[in-house]
Backbone as JSON, one array per atom type, in Angstrom:
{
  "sequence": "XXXXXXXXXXXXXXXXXXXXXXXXXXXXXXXXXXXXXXXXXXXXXXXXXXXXXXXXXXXXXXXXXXXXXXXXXXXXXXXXXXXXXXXXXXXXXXXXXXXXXXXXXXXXXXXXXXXX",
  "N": [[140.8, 94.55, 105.09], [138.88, 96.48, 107.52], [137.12, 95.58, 110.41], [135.0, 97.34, 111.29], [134.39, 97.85, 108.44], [133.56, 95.61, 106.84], [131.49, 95.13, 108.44], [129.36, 96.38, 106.98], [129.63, 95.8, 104.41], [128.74, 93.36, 104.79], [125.63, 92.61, 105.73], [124.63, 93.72, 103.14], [125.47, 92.12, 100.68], [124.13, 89.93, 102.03], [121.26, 90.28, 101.61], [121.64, 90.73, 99.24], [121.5, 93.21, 98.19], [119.13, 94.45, 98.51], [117.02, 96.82, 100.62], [114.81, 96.25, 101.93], [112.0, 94.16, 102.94], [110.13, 91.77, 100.87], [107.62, 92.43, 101.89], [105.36, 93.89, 104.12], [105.13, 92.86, 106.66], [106.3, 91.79, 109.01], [106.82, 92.23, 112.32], [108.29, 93.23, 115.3], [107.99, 91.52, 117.28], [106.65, 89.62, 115.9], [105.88, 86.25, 115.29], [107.75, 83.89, 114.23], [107.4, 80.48, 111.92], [108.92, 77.43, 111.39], [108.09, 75.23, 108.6], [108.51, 74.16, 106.17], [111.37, 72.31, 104.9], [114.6, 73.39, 103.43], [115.73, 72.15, 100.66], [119.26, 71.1, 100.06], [121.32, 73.66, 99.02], [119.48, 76.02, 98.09], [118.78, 77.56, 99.89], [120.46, 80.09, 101.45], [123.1, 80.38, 104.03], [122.36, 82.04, 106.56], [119.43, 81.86, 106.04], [119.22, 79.58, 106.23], [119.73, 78.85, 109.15], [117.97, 80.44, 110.54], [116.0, 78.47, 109.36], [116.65, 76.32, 110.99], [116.41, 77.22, 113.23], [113.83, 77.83, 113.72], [112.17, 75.86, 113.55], [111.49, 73.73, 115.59], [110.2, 75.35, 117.48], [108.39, 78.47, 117.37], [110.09, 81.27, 116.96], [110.4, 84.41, 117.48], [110.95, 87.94, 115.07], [113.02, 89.6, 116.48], [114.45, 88.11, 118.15], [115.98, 85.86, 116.21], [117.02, 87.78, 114.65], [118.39, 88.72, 116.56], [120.34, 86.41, 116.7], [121.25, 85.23, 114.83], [122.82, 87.63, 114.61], [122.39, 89.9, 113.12], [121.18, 93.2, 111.89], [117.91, 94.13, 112.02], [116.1, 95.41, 109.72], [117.67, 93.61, 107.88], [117.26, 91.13, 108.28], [114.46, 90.94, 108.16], [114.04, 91.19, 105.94], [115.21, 88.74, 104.61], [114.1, 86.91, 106.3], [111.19, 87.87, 104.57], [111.97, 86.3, 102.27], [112.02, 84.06, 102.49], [109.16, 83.54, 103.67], [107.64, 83.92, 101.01], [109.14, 82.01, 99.95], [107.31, 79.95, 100.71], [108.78, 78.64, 102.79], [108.45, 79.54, 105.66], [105.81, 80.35, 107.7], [103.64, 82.57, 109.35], [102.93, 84.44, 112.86], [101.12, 87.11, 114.29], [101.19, 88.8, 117.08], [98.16, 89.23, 119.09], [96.68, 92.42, 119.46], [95.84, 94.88, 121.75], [92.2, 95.59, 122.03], [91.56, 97.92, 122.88], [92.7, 101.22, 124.33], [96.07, 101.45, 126.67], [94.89, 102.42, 130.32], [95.28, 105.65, 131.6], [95.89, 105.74, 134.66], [97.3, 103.39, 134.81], [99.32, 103.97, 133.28], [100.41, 106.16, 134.36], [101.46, 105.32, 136.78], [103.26, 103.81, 135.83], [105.21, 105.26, 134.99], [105.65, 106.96, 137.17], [106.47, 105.28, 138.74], [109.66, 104.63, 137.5], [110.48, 107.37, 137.51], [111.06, 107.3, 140.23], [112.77, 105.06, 140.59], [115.11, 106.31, 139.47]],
  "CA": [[139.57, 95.29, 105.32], [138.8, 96.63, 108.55], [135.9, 94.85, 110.99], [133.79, 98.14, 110.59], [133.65, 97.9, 106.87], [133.17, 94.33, 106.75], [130.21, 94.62, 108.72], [128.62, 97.05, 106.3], [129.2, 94.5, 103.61], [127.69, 91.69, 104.81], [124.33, 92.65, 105.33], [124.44, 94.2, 101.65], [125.6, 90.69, 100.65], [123.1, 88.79, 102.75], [120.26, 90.89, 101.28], [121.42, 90.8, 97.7], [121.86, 94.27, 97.82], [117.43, 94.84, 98.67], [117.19, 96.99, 101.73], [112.85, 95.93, 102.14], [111.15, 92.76, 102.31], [108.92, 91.8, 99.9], [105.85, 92.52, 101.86], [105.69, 94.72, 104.98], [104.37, 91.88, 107.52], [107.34, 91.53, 110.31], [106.83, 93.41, 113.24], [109.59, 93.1, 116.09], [107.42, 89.83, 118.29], [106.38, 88.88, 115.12], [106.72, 84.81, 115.94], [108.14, 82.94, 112.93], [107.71, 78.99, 112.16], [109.13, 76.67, 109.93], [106.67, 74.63, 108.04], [108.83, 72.96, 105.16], [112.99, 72.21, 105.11], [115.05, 73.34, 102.59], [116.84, 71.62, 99.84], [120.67, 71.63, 99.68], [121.6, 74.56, 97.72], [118.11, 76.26, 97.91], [119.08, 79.02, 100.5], [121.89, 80.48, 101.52], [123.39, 80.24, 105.33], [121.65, 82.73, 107.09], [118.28, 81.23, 106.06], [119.35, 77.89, 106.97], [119.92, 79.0, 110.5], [116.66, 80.66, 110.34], [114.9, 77.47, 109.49], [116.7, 75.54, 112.01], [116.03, 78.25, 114.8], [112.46, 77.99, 114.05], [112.2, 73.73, 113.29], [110.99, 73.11, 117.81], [109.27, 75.9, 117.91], [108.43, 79.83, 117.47], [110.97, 82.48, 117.66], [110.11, 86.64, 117.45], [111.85, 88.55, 114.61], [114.02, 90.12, 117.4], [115.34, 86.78, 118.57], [115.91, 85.58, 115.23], [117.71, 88.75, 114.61], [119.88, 88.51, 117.69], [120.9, 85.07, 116.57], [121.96, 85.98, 113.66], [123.92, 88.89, 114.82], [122.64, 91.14, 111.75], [120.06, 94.4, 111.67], [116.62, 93.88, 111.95], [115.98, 95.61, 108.56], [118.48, 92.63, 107.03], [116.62, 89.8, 108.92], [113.19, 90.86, 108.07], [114.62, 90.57, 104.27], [115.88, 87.13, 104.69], [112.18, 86.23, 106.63], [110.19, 87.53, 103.25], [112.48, 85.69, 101.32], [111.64, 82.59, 103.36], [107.46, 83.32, 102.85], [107.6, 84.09, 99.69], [109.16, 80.55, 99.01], [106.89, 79.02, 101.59], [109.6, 77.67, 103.68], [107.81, 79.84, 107.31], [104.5, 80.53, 108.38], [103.92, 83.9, 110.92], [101.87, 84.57, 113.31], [101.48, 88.27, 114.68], [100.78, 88.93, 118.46], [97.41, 90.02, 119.22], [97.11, 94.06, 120.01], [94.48, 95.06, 122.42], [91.33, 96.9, 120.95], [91.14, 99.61, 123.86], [94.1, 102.19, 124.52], [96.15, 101.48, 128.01], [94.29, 102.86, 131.31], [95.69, 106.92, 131.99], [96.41, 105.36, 135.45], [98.65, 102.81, 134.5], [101.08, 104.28, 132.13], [101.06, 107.06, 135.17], [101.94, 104.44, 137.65], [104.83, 103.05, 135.38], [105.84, 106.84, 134.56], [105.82, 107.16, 138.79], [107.86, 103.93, 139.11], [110.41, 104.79, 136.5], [111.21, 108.48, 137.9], [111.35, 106.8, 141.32], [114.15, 104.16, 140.24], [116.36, 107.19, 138.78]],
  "C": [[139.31, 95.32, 106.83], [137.26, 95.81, 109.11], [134.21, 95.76, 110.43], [133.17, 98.03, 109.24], [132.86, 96.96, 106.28], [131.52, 93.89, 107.25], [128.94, 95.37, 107.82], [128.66, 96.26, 105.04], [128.59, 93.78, 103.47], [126.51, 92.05, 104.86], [124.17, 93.31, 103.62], [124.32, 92.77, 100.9], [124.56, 89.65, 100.77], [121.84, 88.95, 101.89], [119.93, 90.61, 99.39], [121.24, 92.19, 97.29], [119.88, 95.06, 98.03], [117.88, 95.25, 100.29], [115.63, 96.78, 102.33], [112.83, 95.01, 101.79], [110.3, 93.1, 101.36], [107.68, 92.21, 99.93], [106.43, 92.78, 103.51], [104.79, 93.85, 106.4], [105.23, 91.77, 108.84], [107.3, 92.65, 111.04], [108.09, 92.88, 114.51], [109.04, 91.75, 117.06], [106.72, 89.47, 117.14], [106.85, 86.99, 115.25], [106.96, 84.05, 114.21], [108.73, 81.18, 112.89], [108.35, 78.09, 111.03], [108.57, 75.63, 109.48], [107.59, 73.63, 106.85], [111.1, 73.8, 105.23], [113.62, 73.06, 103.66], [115.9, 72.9, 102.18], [118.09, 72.14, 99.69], [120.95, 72.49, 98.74], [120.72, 75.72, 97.94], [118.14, 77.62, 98.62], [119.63, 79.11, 101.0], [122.6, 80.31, 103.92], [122.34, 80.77, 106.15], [119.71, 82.01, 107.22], [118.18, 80.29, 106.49], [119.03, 77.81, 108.06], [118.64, 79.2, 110.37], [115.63, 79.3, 110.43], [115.22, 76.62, 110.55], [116.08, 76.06, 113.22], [114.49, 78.25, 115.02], [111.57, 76.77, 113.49], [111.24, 73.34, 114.91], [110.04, 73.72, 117.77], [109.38, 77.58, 117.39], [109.61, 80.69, 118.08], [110.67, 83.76, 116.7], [111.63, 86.76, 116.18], [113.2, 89.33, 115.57], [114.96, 88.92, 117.75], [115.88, 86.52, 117.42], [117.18, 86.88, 114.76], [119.21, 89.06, 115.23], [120.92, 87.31, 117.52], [121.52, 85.02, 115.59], [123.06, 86.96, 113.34], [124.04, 89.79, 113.64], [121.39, 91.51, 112.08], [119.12, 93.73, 111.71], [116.49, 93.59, 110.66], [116.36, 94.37, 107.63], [117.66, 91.21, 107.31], [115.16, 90.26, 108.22], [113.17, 91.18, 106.37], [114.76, 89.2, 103.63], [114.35, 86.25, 105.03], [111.17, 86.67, 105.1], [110.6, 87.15, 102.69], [111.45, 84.39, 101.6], [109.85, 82.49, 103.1], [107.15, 83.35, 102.11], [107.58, 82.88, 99.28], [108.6, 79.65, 99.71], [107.34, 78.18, 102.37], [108.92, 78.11, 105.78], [106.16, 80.14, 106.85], [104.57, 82.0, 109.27], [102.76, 84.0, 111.34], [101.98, 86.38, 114.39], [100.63, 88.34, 116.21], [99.73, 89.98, 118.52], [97.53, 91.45, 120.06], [95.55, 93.86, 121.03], [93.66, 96.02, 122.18], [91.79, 97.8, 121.86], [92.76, 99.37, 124.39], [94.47, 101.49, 126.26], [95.42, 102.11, 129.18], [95.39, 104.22, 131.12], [96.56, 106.14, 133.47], [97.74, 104.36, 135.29], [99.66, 103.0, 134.13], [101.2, 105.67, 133.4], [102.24, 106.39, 136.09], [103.53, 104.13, 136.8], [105.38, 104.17, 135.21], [106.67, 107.27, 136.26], [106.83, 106.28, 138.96], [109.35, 104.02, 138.64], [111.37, 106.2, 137.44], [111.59, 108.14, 139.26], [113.0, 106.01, 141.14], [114.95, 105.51, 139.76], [116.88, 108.05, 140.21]]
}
């Protein structure tokens, strides 16, 4: 089997063949903690890592993702697995009520076409 195909496997695999979490909560700095271990057997590699990666301290669905070296979509499958069975906790990064300043996002728009 070639590498390409292989990699279209595994997340199918990983997932159990579900391409959606259970519950539409993971956003990309979503921070995810681990709160209780799991028992030998109990969940599968991927999750393991998962709970170790987030045992010290907080790490973002993106990190978590990268560490993993599989899709978002596939990771934020594996994370509602994990809340579901109460093994994480999440905490979502506050937004700010009021829209950016006009000036600012000009300024970074100015900065941007400058660098090119």
């Amino acid at each position: 089997m070639k590498r390409a195909q292989r990699s279209l496997v595994r997340p199918h695999v990983v997932t159990r063949g579900r391409a959606r979490p259970s519950r539409n909560t993971f956003e990309m700095d979503t921070q995810i903690y681990t709160i209780r271990v799991a028992s030998p057997g109990a969940v599968g590699p991927e999750m393991r890592r998962v709970l170790e990666m987030c045992r010290d301290g907080a790490k973002s669905v993106a990190e978590i993702a990268g560490h993993l070296a599989l899709p978002i979509s596939v990771t934020k499958v594996l994370l509602g697995d994990l809340l579901d069975s109460g093994h994480i906790v999440t905490r979502t990064a506050q937004r700010d009520l009021e829209p950016p300043r006009l000036e600012l996002l000009q300024g970074v728009l100015d900065g941007l076409r400058a660098s090119l």
